[in-house]
DORODO-152863 format. One record per atom (N, C-alpha, C, O): residue in one letter; x, y, z; atom name. Coordinates in Angstrom, 3 decimals, padded with zeros to 6 digits. Layout:
<'A' <X Y Z> 'CA'>,
...
//
This chain:
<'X' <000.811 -001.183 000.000> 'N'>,
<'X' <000.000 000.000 000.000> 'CA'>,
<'X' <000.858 001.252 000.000> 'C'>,
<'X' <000.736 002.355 -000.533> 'O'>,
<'X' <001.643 000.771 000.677> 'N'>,
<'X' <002.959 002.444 000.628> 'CA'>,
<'X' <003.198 002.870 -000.514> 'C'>,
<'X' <002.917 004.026 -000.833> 'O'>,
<'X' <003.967 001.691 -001.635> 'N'>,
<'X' <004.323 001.749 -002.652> 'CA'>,
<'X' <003.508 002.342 -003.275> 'C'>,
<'X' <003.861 003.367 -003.857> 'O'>,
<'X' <002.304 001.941 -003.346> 'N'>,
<'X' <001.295 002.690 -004.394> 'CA'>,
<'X' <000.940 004.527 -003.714> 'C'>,
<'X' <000.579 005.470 -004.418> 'O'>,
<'X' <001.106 004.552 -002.694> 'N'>,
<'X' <000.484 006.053 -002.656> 'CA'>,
<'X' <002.296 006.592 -002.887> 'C'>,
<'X' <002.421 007.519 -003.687> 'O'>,
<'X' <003.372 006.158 -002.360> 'N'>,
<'X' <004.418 006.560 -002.987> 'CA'>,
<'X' <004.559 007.245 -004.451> 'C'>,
<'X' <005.046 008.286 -004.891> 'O'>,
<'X' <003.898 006.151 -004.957> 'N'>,
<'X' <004.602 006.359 -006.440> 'CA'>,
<'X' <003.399 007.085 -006.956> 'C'>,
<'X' <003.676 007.580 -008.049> 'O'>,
<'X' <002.235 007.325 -006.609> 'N'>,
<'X' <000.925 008.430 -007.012> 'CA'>,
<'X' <001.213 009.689 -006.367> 'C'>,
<'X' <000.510 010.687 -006.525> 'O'>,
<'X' <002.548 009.632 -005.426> 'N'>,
<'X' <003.098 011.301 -004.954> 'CA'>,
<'X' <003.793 012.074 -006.031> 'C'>,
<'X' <003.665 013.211 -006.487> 'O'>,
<'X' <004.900 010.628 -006.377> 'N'>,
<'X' <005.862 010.987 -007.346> 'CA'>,
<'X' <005.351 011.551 -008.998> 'C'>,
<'X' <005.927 012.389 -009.691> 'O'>,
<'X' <003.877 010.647 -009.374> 'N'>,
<'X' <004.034 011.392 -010.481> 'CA'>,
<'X' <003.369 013.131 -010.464> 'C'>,
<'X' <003.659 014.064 -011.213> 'O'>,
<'X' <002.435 013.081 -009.347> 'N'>,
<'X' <001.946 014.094 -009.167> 'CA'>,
<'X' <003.133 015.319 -009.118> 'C'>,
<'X' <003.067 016.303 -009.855> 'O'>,
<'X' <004.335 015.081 -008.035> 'N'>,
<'X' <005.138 015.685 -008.011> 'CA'>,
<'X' <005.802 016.309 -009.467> 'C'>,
<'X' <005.705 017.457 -009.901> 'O'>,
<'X' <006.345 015.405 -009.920> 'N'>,
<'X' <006.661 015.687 -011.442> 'CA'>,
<'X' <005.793 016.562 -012.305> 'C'>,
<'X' <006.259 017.394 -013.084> 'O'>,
<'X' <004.211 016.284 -012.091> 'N'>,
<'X' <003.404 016.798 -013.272> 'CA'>,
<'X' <003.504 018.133 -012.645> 'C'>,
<'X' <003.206 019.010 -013.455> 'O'>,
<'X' <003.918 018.721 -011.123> 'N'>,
<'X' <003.421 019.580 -010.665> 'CA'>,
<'X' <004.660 020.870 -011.157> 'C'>,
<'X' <004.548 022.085 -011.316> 'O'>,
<'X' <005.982 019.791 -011.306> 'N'>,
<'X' <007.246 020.717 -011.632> 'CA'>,
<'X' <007.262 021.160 -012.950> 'C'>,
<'X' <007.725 022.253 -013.277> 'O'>,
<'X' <006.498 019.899 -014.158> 'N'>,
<'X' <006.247 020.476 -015.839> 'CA'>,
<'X' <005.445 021.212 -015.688> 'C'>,
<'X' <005.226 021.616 -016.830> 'O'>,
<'X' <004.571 021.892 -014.806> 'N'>,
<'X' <003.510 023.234 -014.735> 'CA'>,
<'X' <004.272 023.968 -014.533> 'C'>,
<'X' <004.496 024.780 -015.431> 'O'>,
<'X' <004.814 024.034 -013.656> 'N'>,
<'X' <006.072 025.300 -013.294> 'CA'>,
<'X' <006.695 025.663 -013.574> 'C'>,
<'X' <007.050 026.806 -013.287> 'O'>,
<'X' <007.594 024.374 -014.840> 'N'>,
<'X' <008.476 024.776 -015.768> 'CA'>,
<'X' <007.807 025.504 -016.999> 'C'>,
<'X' <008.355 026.370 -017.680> 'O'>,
<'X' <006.219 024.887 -017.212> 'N'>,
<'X' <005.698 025.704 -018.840> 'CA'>,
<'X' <005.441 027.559 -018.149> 'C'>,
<'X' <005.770 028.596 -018.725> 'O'>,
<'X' <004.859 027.437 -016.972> 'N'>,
<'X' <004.427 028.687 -016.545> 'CA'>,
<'X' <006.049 030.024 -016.933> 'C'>,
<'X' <006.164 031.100 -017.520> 'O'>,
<'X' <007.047 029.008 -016.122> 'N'>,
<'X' <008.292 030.158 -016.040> 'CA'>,
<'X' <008.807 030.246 -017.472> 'C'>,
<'X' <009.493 031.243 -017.694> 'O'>,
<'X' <008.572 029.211 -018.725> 'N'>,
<'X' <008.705 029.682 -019.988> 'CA'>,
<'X' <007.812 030.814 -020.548> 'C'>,
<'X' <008.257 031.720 -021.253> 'O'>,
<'X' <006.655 030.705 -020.217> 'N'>,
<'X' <005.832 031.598 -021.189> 'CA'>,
<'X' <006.131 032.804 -020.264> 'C'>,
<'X' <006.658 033.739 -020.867> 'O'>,
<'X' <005.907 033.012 -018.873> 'N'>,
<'X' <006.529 034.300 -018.600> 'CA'>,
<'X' <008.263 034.981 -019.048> 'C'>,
<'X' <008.709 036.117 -019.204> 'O'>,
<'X' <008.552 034.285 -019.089> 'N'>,
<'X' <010.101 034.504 -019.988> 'CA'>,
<'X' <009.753 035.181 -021.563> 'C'>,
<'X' <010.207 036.238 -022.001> 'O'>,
<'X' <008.842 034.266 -022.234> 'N'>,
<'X' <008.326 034.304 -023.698> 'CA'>,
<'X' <007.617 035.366 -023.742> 'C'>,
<'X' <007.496 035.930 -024.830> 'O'>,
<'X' <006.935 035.934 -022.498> 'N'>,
<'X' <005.981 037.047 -022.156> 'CA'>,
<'X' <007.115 038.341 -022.018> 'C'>,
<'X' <006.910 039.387 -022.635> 'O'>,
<'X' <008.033 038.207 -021.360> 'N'>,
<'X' <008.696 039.265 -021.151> 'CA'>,
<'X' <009.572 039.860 -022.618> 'C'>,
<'X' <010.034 040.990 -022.774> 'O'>,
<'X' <009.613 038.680 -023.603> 'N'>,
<'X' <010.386 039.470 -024.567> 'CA'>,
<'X' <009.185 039.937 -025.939> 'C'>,
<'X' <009.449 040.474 -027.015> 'O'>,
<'X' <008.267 039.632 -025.564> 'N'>,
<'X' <006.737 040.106 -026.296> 'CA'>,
<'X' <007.090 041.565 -025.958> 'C'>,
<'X' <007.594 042.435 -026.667> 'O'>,
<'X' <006.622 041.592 -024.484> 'N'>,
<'X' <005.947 042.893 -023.994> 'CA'>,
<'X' <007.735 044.104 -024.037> 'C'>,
<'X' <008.207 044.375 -022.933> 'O'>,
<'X' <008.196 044.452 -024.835> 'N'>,
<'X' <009.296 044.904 -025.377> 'CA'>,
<'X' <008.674 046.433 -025.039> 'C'>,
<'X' <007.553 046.891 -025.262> 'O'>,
<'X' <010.175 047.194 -024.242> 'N'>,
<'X' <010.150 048.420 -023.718> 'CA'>,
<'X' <009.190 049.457 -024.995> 'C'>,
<'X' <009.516 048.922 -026.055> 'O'>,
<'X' <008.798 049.928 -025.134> 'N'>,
<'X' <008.133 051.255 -026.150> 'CA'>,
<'X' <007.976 052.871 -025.219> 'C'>,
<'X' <007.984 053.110 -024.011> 'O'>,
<'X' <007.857 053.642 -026.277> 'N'>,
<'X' <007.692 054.760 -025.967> 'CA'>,
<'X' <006.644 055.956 -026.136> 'C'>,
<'X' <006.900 056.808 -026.987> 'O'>,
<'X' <005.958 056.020 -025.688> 'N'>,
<'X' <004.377 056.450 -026.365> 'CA'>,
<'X' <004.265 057.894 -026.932> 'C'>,
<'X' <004.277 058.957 -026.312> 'O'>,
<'X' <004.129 057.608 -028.580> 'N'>,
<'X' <004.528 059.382 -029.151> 'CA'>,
<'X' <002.734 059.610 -029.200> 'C'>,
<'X' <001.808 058.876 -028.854> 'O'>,
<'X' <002.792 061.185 -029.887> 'N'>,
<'X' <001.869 062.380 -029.979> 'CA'>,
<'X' <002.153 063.122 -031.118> 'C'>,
<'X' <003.229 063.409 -031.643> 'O'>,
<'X' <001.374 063.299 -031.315> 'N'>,
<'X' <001.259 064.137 -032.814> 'CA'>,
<'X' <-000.213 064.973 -032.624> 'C'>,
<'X' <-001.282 064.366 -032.568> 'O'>,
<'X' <-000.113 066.403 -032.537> 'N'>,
<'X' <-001.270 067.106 -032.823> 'CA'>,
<'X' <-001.501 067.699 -034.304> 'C'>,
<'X' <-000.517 068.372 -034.615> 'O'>,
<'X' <-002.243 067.679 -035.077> 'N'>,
<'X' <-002.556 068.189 -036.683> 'CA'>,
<'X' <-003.644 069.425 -036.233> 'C'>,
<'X' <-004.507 069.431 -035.355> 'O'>,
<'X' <-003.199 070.539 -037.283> 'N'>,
<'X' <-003.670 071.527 -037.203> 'CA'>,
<'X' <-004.604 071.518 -038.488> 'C'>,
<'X' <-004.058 072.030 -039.466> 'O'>,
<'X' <-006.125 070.965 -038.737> 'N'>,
<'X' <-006.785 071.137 -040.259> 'CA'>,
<'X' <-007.167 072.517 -040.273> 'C'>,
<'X' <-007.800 072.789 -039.253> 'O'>,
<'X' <-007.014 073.522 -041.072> 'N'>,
<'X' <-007.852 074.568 -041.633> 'CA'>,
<'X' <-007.951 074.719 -042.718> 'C'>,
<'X' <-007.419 073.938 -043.507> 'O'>,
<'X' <-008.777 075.935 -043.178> 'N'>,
<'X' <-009.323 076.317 -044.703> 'CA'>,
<'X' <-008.563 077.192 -045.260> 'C'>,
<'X' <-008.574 078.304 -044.732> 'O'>,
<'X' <-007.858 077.030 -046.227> 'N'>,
<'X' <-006.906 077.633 -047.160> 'CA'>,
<'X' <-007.119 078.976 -047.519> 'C'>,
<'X' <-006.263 079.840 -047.712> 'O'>,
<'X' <-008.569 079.084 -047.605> 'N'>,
<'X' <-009.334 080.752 -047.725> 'CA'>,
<'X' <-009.506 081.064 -046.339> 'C'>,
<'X' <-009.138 082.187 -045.994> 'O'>,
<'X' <-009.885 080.465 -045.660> 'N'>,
<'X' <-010.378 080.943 -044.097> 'CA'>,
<'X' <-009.559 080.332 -042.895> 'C'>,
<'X' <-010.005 079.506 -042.100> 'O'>,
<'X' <-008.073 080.964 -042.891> 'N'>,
<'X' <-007.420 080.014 -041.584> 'CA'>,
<'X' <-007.943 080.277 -040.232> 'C'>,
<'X' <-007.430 079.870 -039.190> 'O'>,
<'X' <-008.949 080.952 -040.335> 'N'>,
<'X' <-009.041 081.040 -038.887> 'CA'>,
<'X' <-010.093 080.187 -038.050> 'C'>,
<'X' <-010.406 080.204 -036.859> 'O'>,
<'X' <-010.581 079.319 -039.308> 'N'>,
<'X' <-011.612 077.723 -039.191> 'CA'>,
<'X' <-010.175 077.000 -039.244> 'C'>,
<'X' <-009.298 077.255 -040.070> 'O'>,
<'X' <-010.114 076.253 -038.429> 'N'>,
<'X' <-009.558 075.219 -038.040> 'CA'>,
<'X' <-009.809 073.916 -036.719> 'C'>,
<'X' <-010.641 074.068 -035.824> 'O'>,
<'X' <-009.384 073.325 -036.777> 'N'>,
<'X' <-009.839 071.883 -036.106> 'CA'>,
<'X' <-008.634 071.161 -035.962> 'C'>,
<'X' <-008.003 070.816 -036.961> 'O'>,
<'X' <-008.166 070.839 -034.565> 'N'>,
<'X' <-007.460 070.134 -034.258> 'CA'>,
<'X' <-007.460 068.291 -034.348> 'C'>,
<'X' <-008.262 067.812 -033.546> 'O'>,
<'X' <-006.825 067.422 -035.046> 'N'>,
<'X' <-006.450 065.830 -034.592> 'CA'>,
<'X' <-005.205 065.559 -033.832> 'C'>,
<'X' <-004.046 065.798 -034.168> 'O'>,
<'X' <-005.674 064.998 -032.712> 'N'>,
<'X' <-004.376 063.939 -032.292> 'CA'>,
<'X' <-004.176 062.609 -032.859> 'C'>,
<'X' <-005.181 061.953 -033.133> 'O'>,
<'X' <-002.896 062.071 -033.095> 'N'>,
<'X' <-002.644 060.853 -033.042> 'CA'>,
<'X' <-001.813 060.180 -031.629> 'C'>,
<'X' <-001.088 060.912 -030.954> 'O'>,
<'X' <-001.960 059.102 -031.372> 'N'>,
<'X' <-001.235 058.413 -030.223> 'CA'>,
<'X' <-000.680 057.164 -030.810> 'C'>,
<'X' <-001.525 056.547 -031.460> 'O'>,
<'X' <000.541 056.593 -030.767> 'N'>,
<'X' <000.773 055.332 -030.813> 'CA'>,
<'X' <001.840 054.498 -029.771> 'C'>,
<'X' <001.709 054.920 -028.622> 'O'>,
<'X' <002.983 053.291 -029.907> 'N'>,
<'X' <003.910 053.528 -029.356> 'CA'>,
<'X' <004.632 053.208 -030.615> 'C'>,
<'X' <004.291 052.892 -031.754> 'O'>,
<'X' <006.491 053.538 -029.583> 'N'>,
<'X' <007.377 053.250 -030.985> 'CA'>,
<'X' <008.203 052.286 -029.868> 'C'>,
<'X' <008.148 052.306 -028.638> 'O'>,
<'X' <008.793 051.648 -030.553> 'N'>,
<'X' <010.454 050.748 -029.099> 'CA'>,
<'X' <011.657 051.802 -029.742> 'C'>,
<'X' <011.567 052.690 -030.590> 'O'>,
<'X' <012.658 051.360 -029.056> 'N'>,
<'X' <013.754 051.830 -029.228> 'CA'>,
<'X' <013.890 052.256 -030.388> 'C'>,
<'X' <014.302 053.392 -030.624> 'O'>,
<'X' <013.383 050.944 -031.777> 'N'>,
<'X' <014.344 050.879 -033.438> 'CA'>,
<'X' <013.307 051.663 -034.210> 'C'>,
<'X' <013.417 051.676 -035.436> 'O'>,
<'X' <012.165 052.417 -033.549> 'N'>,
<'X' <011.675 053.702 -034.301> 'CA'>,
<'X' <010.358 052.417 -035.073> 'C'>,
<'X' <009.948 052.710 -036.196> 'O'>,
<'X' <009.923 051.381 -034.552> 'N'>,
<'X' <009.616 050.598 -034.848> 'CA'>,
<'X' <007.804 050.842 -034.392> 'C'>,
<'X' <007.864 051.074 -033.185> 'O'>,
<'X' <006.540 050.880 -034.746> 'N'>,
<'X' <005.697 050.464 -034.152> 'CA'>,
<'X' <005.159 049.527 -033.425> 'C'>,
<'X' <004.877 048.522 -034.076> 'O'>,
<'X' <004.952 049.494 -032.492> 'N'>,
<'X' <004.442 048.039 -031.396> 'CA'>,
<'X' <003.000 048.594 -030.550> 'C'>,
<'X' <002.077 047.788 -030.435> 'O'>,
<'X' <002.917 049.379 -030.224> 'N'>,
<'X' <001.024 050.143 -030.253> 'CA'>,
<'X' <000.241 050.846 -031.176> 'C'>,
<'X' <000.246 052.075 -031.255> 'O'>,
<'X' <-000.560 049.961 -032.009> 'N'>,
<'X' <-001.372 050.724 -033.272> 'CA'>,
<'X' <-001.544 052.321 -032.747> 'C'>,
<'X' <-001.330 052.649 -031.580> 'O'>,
<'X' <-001.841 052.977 -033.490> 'N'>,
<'X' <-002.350 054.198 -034.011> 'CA'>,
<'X' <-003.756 054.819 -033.047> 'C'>,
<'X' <-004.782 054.245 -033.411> 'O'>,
<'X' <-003.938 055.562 -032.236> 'N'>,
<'X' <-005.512 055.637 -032.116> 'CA'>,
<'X' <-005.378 057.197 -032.555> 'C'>,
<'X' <-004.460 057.928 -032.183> 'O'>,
<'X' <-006.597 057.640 -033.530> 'N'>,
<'X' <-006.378 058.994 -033.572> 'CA'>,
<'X' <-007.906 059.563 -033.336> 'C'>,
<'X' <-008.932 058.935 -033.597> 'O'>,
<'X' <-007.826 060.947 -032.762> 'N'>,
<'X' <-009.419 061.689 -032.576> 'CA'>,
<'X' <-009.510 063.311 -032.842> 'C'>,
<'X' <-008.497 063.874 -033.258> 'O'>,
<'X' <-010.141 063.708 -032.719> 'N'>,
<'X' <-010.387 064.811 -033.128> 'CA'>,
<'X' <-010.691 065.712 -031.454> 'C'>,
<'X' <-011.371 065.292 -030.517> 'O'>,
<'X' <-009.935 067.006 -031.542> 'N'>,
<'X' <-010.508 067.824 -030.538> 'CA'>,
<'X' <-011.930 068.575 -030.717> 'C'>,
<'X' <-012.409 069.063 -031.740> 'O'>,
<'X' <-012.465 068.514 -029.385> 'N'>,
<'X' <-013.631 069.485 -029.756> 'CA'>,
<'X' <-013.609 070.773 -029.943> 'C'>,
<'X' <-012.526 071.265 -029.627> 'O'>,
<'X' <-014.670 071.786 -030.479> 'N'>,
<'X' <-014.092 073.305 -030.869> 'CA'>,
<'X' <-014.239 074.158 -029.439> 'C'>,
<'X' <-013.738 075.280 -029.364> 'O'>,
<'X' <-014.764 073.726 -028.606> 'N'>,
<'X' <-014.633 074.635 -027.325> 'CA'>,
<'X' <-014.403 074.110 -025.892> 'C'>,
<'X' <-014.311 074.855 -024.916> 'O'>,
<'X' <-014.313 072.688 -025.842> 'N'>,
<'X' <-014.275 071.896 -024.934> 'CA'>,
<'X' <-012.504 071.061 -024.818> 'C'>,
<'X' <-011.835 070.696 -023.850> 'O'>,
<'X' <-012.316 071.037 -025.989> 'N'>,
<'X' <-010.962 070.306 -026.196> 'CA'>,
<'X' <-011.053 068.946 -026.119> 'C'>,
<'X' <-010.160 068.200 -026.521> 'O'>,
<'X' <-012.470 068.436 -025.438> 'N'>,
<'X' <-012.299 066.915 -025.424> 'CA'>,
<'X' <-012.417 065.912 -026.783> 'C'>,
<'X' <-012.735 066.168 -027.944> 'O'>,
<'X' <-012.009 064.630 -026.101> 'N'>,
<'X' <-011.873 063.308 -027.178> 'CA'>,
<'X' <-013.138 063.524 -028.525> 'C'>,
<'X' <-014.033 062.938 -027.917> 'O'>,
<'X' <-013.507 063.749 -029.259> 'N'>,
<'X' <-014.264 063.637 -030.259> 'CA'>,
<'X' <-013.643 061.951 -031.373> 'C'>,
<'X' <-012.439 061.746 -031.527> 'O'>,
<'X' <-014.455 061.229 -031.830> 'N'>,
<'X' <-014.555 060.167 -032.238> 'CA'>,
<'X' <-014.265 060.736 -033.750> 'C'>,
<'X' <-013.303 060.235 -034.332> 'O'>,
<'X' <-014.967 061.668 -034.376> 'N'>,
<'X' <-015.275 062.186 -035.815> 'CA'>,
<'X' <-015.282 063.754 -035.915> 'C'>,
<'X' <-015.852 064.329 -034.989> 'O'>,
<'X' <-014.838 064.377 -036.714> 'N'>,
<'X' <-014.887 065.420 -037.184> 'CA'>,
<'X' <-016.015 066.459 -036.359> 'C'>,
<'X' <-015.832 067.446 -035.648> 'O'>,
<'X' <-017.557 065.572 -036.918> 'N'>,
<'X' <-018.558 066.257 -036.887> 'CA'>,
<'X' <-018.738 066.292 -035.138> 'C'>,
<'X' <-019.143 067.230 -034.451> 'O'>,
<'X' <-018.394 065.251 -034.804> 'N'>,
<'X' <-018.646 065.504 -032.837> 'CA'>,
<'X' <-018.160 067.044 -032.465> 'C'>,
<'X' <-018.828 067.801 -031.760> 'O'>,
<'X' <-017.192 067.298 -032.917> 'N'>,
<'X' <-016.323 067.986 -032.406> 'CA'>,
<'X' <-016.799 069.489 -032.311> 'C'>,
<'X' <-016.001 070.420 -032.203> 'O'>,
<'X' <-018.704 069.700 -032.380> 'N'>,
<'X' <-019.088 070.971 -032.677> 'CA'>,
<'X' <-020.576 070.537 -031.679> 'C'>,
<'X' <-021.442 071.382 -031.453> 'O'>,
<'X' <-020.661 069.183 -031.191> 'N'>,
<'X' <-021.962 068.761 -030.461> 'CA'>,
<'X' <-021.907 070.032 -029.078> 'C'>,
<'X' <-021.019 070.248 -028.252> 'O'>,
<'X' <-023.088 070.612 -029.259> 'N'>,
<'X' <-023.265 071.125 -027.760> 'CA'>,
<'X' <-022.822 072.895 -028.341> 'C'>,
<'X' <-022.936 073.914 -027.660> 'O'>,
<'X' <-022.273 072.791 -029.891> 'N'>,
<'X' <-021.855 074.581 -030.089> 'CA'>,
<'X' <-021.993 074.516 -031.365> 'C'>,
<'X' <-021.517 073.738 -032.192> 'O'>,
<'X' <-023.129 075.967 -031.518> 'N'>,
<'X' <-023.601 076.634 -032.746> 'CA'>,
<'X' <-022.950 078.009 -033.187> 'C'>,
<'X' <-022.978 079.021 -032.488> 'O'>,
<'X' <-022.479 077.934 -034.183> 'N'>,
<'X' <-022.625 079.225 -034.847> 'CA'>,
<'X' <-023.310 079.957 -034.702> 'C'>,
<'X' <-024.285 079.352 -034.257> 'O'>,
<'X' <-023.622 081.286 -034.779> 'N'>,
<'X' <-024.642 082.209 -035.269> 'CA'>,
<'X' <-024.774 082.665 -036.176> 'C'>,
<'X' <-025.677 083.489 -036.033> 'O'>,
<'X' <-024.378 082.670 -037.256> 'N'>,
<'X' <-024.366 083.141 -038.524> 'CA'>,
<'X' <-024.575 082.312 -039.478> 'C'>,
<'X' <-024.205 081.155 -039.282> 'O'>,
<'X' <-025.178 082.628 -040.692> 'N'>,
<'X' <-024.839 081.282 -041.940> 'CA'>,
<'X' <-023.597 081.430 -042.401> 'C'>,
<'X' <-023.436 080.530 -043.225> 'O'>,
<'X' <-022.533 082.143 -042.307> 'N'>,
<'X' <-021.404 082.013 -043.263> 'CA'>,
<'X' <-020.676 081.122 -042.336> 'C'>,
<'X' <-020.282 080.030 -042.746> 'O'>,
<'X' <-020.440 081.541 -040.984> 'N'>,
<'X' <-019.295 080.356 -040.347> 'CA'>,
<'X' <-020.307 079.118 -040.279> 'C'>,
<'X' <-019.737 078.075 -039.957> 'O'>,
<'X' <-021.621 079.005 -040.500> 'N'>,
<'X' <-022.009 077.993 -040.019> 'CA'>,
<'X' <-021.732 077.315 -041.719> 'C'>,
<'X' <-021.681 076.085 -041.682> 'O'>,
<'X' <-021.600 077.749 -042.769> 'N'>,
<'X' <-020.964 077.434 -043.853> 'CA'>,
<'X' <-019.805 076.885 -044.146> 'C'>,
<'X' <-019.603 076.016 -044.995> 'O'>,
<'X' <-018.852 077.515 -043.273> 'N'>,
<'X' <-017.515 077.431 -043.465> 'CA'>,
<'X' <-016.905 076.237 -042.241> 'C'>,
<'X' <-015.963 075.455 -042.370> 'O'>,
<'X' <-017.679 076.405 -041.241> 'N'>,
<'X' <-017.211 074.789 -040.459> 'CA'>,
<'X' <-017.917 073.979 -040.895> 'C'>,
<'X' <-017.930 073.074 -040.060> 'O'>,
<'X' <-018.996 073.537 -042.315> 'N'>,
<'X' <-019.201 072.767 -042.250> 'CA'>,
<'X' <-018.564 072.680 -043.848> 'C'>,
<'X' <-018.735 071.557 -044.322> 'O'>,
<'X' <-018.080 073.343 -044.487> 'N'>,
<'X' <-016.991 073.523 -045.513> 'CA'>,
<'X' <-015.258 072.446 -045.084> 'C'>,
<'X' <-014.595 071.558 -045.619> 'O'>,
<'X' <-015.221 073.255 -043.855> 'N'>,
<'X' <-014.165 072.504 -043.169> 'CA'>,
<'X' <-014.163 070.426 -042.980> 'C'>,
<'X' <-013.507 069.442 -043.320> 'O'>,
<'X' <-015.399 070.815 -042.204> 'N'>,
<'X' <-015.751 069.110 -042.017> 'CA'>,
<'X' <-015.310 068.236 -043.084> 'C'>,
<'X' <-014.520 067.292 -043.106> 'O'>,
<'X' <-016.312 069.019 -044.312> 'N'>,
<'X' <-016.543 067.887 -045.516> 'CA'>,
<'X' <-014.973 067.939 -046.360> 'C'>,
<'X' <-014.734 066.981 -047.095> 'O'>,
<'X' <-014.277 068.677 -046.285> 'N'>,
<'X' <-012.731 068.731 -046.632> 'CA'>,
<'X' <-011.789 067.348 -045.671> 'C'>,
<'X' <-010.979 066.472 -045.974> 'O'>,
<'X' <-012.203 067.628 -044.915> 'N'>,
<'X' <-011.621 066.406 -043.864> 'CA'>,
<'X' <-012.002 065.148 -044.137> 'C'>,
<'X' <-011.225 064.266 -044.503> 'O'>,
<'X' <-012.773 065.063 -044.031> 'N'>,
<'X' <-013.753 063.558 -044.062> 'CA'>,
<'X' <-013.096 063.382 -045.668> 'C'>,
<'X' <-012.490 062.317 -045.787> 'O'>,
<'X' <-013.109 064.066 -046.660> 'N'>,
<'X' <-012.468 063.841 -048.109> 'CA'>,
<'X' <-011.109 063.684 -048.473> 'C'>,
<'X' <-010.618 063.477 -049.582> 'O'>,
<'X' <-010.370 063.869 -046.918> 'N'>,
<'X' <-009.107 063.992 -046.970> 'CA'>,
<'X' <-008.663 062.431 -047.174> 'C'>,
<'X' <-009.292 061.509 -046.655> 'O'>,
<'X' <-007.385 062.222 -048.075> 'N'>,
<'X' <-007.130 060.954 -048.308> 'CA'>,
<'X' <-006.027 060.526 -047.454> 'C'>,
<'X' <-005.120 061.298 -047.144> 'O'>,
<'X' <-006.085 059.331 -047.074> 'N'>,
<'X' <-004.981 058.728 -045.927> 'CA'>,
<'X' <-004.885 060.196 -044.527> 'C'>,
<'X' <-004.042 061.093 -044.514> 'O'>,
<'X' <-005.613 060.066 -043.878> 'N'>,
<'X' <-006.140 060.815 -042.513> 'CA'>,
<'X' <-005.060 060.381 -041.796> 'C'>,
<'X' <-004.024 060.969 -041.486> 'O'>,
<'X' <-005.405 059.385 -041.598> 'N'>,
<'X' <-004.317 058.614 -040.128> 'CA'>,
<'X' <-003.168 058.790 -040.421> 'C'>,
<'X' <-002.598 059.512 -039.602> 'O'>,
<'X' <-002.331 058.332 -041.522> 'N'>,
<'X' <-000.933 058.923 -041.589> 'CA'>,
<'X' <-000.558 059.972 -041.597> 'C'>,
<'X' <000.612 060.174 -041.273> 'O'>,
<'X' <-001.415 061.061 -041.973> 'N'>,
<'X' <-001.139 062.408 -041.908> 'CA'>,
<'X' <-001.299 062.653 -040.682> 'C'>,
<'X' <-000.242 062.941 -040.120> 'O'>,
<'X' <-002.396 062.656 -039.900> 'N'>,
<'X' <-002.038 063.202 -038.362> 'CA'>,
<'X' <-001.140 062.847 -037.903> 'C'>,
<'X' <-000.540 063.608 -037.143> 'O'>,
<'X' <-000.584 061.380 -038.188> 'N'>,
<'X' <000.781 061.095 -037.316> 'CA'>,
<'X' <001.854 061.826 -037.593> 'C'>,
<'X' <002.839 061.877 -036.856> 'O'>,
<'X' <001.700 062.598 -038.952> 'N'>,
<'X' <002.702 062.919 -039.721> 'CA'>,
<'X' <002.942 064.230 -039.469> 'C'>,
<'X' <003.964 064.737 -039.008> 'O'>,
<'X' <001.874 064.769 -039.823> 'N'>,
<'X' <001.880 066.468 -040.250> 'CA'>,
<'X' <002.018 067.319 -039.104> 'C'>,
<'X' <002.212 066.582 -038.137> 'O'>,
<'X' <002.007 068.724 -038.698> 'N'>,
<'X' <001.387 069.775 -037.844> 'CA'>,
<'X' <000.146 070.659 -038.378> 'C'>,
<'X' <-000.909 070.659 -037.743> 'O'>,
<'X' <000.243 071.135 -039.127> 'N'>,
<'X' <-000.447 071.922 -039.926> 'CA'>,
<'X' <-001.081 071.214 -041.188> 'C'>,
<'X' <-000.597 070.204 -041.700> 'O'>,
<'X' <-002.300 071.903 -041.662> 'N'>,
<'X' <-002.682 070.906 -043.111> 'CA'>,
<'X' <-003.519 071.839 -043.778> 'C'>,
<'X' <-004.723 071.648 -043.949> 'O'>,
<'X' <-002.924 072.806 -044.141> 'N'>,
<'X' <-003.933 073.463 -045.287> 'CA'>,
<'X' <-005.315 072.770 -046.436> 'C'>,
<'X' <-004.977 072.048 -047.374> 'O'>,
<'X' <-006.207 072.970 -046.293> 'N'>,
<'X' <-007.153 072.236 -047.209> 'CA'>,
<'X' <-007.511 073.422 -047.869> 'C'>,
<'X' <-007.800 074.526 -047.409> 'O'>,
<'X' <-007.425 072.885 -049.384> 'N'>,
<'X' <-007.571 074.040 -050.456> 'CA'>,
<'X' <-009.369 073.486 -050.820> 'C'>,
<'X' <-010.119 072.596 -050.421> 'O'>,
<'X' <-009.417 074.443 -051.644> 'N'>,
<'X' <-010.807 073.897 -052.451> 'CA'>,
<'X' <-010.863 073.125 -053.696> 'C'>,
<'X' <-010.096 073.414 -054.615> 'O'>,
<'X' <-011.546 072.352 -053.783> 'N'>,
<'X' <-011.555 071.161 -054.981> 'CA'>,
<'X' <-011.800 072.009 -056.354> 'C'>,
<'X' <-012.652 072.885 -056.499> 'O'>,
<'X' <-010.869 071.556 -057.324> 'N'>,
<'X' <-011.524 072.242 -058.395> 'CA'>,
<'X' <-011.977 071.562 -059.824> 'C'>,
<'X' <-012.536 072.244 -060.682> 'O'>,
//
């Protein structure tokens, strides 16, 4: 009877040390995943080529590691026009504030539809400061 609960210690023992050994690999395997980065910023300045004084701010966020390399995608948003907060889209970025006039209420929404038409967005905010938008001709 010894023998047998003996040797039902031993394999338990063993199976208990190959857990311990897979656990301290993948945390090892985990540590060279999760690789130092550095979290950049990029603010873009959009305005209207006739009217700079309509403009609309994007941030971009990502990370980079050391080799200038990406390792945290991209998130980018739009500031709001009087609040400064996170906006999802262009058009958020005016919820809660009206114009009074028809011409600016023309011209920020002149602005919008320039943006939204803008080609490759995301690389440019990461990219740019400033972004003149001319008029289509």
């Amino acid at each position: 009877m010894k023998n047998i609960g003996a040797s039902v210690s031993e394999v338990l023992t063993q199976e208990k040390k190959e857990v311990e050994k897979k656990t301290a690999e993948e945390e090892v395997e985990g540590e060279i995943e999760e690789e130092e980065y550095h979290q950049m910023e990029n603010e873009t300045i959009f305005f209207l080529s006739e009217a700079p004084e309509y403009q609309i701010s994007a941030v971009a966020e990502w990370g980079e590691n050391s080799r200038g390399d990406m390792v945290v995608g991209v998130d980018t948003y739009f500031r709001h026009i009087t609040t400064g907060e996170r906006c999802e889209s262009v058009r958020d970025c005016f919820d809660g504030w009206s114009e009074q006039d028809t011409e600016s209420a023309e011209q920020w929404e002149t602005l919008c539809e320039r943006i939204e038409e803008y080609g490759n967005l995301e690389q440019t905010i990461c990219d740019e400061k400033r972004v003149e938008l001319y008029e289509k001709k």
